[in-house]
C-alpha positions, 0 to 999 in steps of 0.5 A: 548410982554413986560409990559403985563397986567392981561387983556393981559394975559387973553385975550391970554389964552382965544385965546389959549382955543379957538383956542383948542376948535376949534381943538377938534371939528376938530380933536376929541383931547381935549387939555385944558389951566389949571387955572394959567397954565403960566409963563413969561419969559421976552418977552415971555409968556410960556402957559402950555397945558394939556390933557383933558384926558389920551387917547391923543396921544403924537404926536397928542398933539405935532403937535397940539401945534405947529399949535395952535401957528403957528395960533397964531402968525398969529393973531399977537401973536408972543411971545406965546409959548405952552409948554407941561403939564408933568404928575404927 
């Protein structure tokens, strides 16, 4: 996932929201990408996911993080890691 362009970034932060937006309607857990919320780091692209709200359990969040990116890199977006948002 190297060299990757705005475009490229975009396109996987609008997965990402995605694949959490199909997760609150499954689930009623609402996760949100904040705006700018990532880094690179080498080949890897590092994707802070905040919740929505304070209601949000810790180990709902994490579980739905590590299933959001095991999707993910099943869509061939191997280099994707979901990091959790600390608070304030």
């Amino acid at each position: 996932m190297s060299a990757l362009t705005d475009a490229d970034i975009e396109h996987v932060l609008d997965r990402v929201q995605a694949r959490l937006d199909e997760k609150r309607q499954a689930t009623g857990v609402a996760l949100t990408v904040p705006r700018g919320a990532f880094r690179r780091d080498n080949d890897w692209l590092l994707v802070t996911v905040a919740p929505a709200d304070e209601s949000v359990g810790t180990n709902e969040y994490v579980e739905l993080l590590g299933e959001v990116e095991d999707e993910l890199h099943g869509e061939g977006l191997d280099h994707v890691l979901l990091v959790v948002a600390l608070a304030d």
